[in-house]
C-alpha positions, 0 to 999 in steps of 0.5 A, spaced: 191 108 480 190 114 475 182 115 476 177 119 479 170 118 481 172 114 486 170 118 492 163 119 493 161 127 494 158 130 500 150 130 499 148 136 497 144 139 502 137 142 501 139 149 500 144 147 495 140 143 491 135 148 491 140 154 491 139 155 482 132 157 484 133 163 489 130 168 485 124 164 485 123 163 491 124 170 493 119 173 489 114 167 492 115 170 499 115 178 497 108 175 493 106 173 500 108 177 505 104 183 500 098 178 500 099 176 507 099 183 510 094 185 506 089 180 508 089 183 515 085 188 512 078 185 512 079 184 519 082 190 521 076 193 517 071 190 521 074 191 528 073 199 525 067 199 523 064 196 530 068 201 533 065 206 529 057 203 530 058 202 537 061 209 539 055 214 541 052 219 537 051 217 530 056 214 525 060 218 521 057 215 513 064 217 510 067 214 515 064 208 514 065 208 507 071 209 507 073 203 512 068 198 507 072 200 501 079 199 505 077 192 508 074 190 500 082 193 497 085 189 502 081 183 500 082 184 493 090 184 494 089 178 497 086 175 493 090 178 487 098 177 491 097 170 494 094 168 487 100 170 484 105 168 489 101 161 489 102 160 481 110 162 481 111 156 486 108 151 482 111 153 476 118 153 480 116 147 483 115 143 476 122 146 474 125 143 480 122 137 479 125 137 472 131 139 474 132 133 479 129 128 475 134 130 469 139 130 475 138 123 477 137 120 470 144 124 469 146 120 475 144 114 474 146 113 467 154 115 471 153 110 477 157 102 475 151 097 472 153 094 478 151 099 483 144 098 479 143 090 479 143 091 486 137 095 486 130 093 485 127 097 479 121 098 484 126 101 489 129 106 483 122 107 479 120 110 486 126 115 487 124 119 480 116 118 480 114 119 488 119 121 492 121 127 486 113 129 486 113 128 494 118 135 494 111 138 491 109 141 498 116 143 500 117 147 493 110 150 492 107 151 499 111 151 503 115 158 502 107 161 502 105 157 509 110 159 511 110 167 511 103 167 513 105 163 519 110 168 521 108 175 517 100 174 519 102 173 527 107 179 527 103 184 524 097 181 529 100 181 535 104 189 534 097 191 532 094 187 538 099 190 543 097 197 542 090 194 544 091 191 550 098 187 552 095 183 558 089 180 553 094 179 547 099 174 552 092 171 553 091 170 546 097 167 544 095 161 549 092 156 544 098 158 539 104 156 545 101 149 547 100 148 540 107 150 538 110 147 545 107 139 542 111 140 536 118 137 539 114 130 540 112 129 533 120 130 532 123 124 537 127 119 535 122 114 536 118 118 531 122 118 526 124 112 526 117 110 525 117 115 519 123 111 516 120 105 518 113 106 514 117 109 508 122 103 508 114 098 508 112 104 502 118 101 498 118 094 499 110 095 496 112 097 490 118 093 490 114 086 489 108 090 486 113 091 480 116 084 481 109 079 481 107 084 473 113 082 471 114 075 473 106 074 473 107 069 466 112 064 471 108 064 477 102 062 472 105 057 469 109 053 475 104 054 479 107 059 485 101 064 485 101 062 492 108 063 494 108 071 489 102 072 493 104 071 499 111 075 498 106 081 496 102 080 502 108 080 507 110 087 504 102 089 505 102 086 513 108 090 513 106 096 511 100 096 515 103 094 522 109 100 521 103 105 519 100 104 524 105 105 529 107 111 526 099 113 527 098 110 534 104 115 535 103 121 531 095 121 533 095 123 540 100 129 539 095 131 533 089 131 536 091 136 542 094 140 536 088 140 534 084 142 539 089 147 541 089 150 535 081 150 533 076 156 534 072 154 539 078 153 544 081 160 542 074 163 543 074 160 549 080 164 552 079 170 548 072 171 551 074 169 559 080 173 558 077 180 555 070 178 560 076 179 565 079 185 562 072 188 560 069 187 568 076 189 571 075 196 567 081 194 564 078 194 556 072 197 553 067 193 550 068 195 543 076 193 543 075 186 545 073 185 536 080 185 534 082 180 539 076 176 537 077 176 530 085 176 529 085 171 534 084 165 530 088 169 525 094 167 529 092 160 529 090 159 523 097 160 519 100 154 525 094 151 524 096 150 516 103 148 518 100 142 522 095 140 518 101 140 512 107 135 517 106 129 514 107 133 507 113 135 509 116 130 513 116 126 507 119 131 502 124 132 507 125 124 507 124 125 499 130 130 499 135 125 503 133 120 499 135 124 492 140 126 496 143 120 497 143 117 490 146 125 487 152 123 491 153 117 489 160 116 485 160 115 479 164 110 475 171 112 476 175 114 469 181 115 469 185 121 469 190 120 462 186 114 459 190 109 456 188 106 449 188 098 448 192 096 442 189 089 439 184 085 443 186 080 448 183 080 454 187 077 460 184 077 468 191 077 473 189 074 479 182 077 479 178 076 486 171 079 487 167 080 493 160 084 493 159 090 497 155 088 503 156 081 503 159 076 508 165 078 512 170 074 506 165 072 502 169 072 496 165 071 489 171 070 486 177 067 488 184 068 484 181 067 477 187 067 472 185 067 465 187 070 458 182 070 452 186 070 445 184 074 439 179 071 435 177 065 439 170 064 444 171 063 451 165 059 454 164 058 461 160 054 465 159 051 472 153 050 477 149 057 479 153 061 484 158 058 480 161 067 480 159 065 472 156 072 472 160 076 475 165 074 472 163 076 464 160 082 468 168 084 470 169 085 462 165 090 460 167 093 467 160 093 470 165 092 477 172 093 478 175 086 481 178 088 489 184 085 487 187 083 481 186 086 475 183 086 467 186 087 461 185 089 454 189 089 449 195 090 455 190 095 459 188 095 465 180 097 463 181 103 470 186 106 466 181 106 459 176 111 458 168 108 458 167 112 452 173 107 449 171 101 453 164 101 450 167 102 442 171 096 444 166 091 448 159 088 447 155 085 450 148 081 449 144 078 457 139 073 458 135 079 462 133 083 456 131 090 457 130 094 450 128 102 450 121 105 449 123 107 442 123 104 435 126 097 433 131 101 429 133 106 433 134 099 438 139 096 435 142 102 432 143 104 440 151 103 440 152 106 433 147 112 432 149 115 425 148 106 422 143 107 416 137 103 415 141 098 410 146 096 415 140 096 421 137 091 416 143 087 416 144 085 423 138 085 424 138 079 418 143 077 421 140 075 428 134 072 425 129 078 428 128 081 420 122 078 418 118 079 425 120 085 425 116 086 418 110 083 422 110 089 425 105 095 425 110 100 421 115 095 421 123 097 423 119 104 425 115 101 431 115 103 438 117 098 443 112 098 448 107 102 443 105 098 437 111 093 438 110 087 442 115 082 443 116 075 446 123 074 450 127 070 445 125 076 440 128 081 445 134 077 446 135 078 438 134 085 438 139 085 443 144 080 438 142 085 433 145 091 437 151 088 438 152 085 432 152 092 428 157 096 434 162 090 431 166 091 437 172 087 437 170 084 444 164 080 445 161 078 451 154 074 451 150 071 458 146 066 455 143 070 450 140 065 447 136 062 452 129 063 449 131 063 443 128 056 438 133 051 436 133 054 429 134 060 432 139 059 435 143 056 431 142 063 425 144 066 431 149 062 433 152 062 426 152 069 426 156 069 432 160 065 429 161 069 422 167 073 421 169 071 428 177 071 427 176 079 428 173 078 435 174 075 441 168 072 444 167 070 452 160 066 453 156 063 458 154 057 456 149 052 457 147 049 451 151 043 449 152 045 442 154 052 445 159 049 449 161 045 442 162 052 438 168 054 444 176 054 443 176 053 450 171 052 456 172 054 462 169 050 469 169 054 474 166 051 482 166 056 487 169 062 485 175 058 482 177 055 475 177 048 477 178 045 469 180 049 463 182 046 455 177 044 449 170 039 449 174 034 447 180 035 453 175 035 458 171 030 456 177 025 455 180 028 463 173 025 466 173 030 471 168 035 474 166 038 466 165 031 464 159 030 470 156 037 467 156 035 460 152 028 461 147 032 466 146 037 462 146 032 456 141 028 458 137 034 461 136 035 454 139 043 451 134 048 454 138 049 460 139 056 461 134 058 466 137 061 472 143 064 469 140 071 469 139 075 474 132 077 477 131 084 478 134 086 485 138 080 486 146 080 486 149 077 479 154 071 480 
C-alpha cells in the first residue's frame, strides 16, 4: 500500500504546542518578575519607616520622605509592569486560542468522515469552544502566578534571612503544610475523579444538543418522557461524580486554606518573634518585615490554590486537543493513481468498525460491480450494512479487507482531491453550511456562476422556494434562511447535481421530500444518466422501480441480486421486502439515516 497518514503522530506535548509562542511567554515573565520584585517596595518601605520612627531620638524628615517616595515608585511600577504583563498574556491567550481552533478545524477537516460520525456533535462542539477557552488560565495567568509564587518568596525569604534566619524558618511554616497538602490533590483516585466529572461534563452536553435537535420527533411521537429522562440521567451522573470529586478535594483545600490564611500566619509569626524578642534574640522593631512579608510568601501559593481546578482543567483540555491533533488523517497515497472511466467494483469487501464486538463484521464478503451508466439500489432491514456500505464509496472508511475499485483503482491508491472530483453524494441527514444558498450548492464547484447554480437548483425542485426567501439565492442558512428537511435535502441534490461527478452516491436522499417532489427530483437524477453511475439506498418502491440492478443484503451479505422483475418473479427474500414495504405504503424511509453519535450500518 502506497499511502501515508496511516499511523497516528505522537500527541504534541504542552510545550510543543506552545513552543511558536515563546517570545511571549518570555516577556510575560520579564514583565512580572520587574512588577513582582517592585511590589516588595511598599512593604519594604513600611518596615523602614517603623524603623525609623521607633528609633530613639528624632526622625530624620529627609529620610522619611526619601523612604515614602521609594515605597510610593515601587507601587507605581507595579502597577504599571504587572498591568502590562497581564495584558500581553491575554492577547497571546487569544492567539493561542485561534491557533488551536484553526488547528483543530484543520484536523478535523483531514481526519476519515467516519472517524466524525462516530462522535456525538456535542462531544466535538465541546473540544473547539470549552475545552480551547479552558486553556485561558494555563495561557493568560498561569506564567504571572507563577513568577510571583517563586520571585516574591525568594527576594522575601533573602531579605528576611538577613533579619533573623530562626524567625525566617518560623515563618515559612504555614507555606510548608500548605505545600506538603499538594500531593493529596494529584492521587490516582483524585484524578480519576476529574476524569470522571469531565466525562459527565461531556455526556451533558452531549444530550443537550441531541433533545434540541430532535425536540420536533420527541413532540410528535410522544417520547418526551424517554428524551428527558436521558438528559436526566446525564444530570444524576454529572451530579454524583461532581460530588465525589468535591467530597474528596474539600478536605485537602479546607486545610490549605487554613494553612495559608492570615490569621494562621499572624499566629506564628507573632509567637515565634514573642520568643525571639524576649529571649534577646530579636529588637521589637524587626519583628515588622516578618509581619508584613510574611502573608506575602502565602499569598502567591495562596493564588496557585485558589487557581488548581482552572488548571487542572486546562491540563485535561490540553490532552483532549492533544489527542484529536494527533489523530491520522485520511491516508493518501504517496503516487496517486487516476481512475480511467467509472465503473466501480467491491472485491470481496468486509468491513468491521472499530471498537466494536470481537468479529463482528458489519460486512461480510460483499462482491459487486456498478456498470457505467446504471443505478444501483440497494435494499435490506436496518442493520442490514446498507449504510456502510454506499459510505465505502466516497471512501468515507476503507474496507479491513477486500478492496474498492473505480475505473480499475483502488480508491487508497487515488488522491482525495481526485476522489471528490469523481464521486457525489446526497445523505438523508442533511447538514448545510452557515452560508448563502448559493454558495451551498456551489460548495463542490466554487468558481459555478449564478445561472448554472440556478439550474441545479431547478433541477432539484428547490428554485422557487428559494425565491421565497428574504434575498433569494443570496440568503443565509441559519440567518434569514429557514428550511424544512426536505427542502435541505434538495439542496443538497442540488450540490451534487451541479459537481456532475461521474459517480453518484445517494442514502435516502429524498426521504422528506413530497411525492411530487420526489418524483422532479427522481426525474432529474435520472436525466443524462448514461453518464454516471449511480448507487442508491433505497426504500421506496418506485426508487427501487427506477434501478438496473437491486441488491438485498441481510446481515452484512448479498443474499439476492438482479432486476425488480427477477427478484419478484424468484419469490425469495426481495419478494417479502417488496410486499411489506408495498402494503406499508411509500414513505418508508425513516430509520435509514444515521443519528448523531451513532455508527452508520
Amino acid at each position: 500500500m502506497t499511502s501515508t497518514g496511516t499511523t497516528a503522530p505522537p500527541p504534541p506535548g504542552v510545550a510543543r504546542l506552545l513552543r511558536p509562542y515563546a517570545g511571549g511567554f518570555a516577556v510575560v515573565v520579564v514583565l512580572q518578575v520587574i512588577g513582582a520584585v517592585a511590589g516588595l517596595a511598599p512593604l519594604l518601605a513600611v518596615v523602614e519607616l517603623g524603623r525609623t520612627l521607633l528609633a530613639p531620638g528624632p526622625a530624620d524628615d529627609g529620610h522619611v520622605r526619601d523612604v515614602v517616595l521609594a515605597g510610593a515608585a515601587g507601587l507605581l511600577v507595579r502597577l504599571l509592569f504587572t498591568a502590562a504583563s497581564s495584558g500581553v498574556g491575554h492577547l497571546l491567550d487569544t492567539r493561542v486560542q485561534l491557533s488551536l481552533r484553526r488547528r483543530l478545524a484543520a484536523r478535523l477537516g483531514r481526519v476519515p468522515i467516519g472517524w466524525l460520525a462516530r462522535r456525538r456533535s456535542g462531544e466535538l462542539a465541546k473540544l473547539v469552544g470549552e475545552d480551547v477557552s479552558a486553556v485561558h488560565p494555563l495561557i493568560a495567568h498561569t506564567p504571572g502566578e507563577l513568577v510571583s509564587a517563586f520571585v516574591v518568596p525568594l527576594v522575601s525569604l533573602g531579605y528576611l534571612f538577613t533579619v533573623d534566619w530562626r524567625l525566617t524558618l518560623i515563618t515559612l511554616i504555614p507555606v510548608l503544610l500548605a505545600v506538603a497538602l499538594v500531593p493529596l490533590m494529584m492521587t490516582p483516585t483524585r484524578l480519576r475523579e476529574q476524569k470522571e466529572f469531565d466525562a459527565a461534563m461531556g455526556r451533558i452536553s452531549a444530550s443537550a444538543v441531541e433533545f434540541v435537535q430532535g425536540i420536533a420527533v420527541v413532540k410528535a411521537f410522544g417520547g418526551s418522557e424517554r428524551a428527558h429522562g436521558k438528559f436526566r440521567t446525564a444530570v444524576g451522573d454529572f451530579t454524583r461524580s461532581f460530588y465525589r470529586m468535591v467530597r474528596g478535594l474539600s478536605g485537602v483545600a479546607a486545610g490549605m486554606q487554613v494553612a495559608l490564611s492570615p490569621p494562621f500566619v499572624l499566629l506564628a509569626v507573632l509567637a515565634g518573634g514573642a520568643y525571639r524578642i524576649t529571649g534577646g534574640g530579636l529588637a521589637p522593631a524587626d519583628l515588622l518585615p516578618f509581619l508584613l512579608l510574611g502573608l506575602g510568601l502565602t499569598a502567591p501559593v495562596a493564588a496557585l490554590g485558589h487557581g488548581f481546578d482552572d488548571l487542572q482543567t486546562a491540563r485535561r483540555a490540553v490532552g483532549r486537543i492533544r489527542d484529536v491533533l494527533a489523530e491520522p488523517s485520511l491516508p493518501e497515497p504517496v503516487r496517486p493513481v487516476a481512475p480511467e472511466g467509472q465503473r466501480v467494483e467491491l472485491r470481496d469487501v468486509r468491513f468491521g468498525y472499530e471498537g466494536a464486538a470481537a468479529g463482528r463484521e458489519v460486512l461480510r464478503g460483499i462482491d459487486l460491480v456498478l456498470e457505467p451508466g446504471t443505478i444501483t439500489a440497494v435494499v435490506g432491514p436496518s442493520g442490514s450494512g446498507k449504510s456502510t456500505l454506499v459510505r465505502l464509496l466516497p471512501r468515507f472508511y476503507d474496507p479491513t479487507h477486500g478492496s474498492v475499485l473505480l475505473g480499475g483503482v483502488d480508491l487508497r491508491e487515488v488522491g482525495s482531491q481526485e476522489l471528490y472530483r469523481r464521486v457525489s453524494f446526497v445523505f438523508q441527514d442533511v447538514r448545510l453550511l452557515r452560508a448563502s444558498v448559493a454558495d451551498n450548492i456551489a460548495l463542490a464547484v466554487p468558481h459555478a456562476d449564478r445561472d448554472a447554480v440556478v439550474r441545479a437548483a431547478r433541477r432539484a425542485s428547490i428554485h422557487d422556494r428559494v425565491l421565497e426567501l428574504p434575498r433569494g439565492y443570496d440568503s443565509v442558512i441559519g440567518e434569514d434562511a429557514r428550511l424544512s428537511g426536505g427542502e435541505a435535502q434538495r439542496v443538497s441534490i442540488a450540490r451534487a447535481l451541479l459537481a456532475d461527478a461521474p459517480v453518484l452516491v445517494l442514502d435516502e436522499a429524498t426521504a422528506f421530500a413530497d411525492p411530487q417532489t420526489e418524483q422532479a427530483v427522481r426525474e432529474a437524477l435520472t436525466q443524462d444518466r448514461e453518464k454516471r453511475t449511480t448507487l442508491v439506498i433505497a426504500h421506496r418502491m418506485e426508487t427501487i422501480a427506477d434501478a438496473d440492478t437491486v441488491v438485498m443484503l441481510r446481515d452484512g451479505e448479498i443474499v439476492e441480486r438482479g432486476t425488480t422483475a427477477e427478484l419478484l418473479a424468484r419469490g425469495g427474500a426481495f419478494a417479502e421486502f417488496w410486499k411489506i414495504h408495498a402494503g406499508a405504503g411509500a414513505g418508508v424511509g425513516a430509520g435509514a439515516g444515521v443519528r448523531e453519535g451513532e455508527e452508520a450500518r
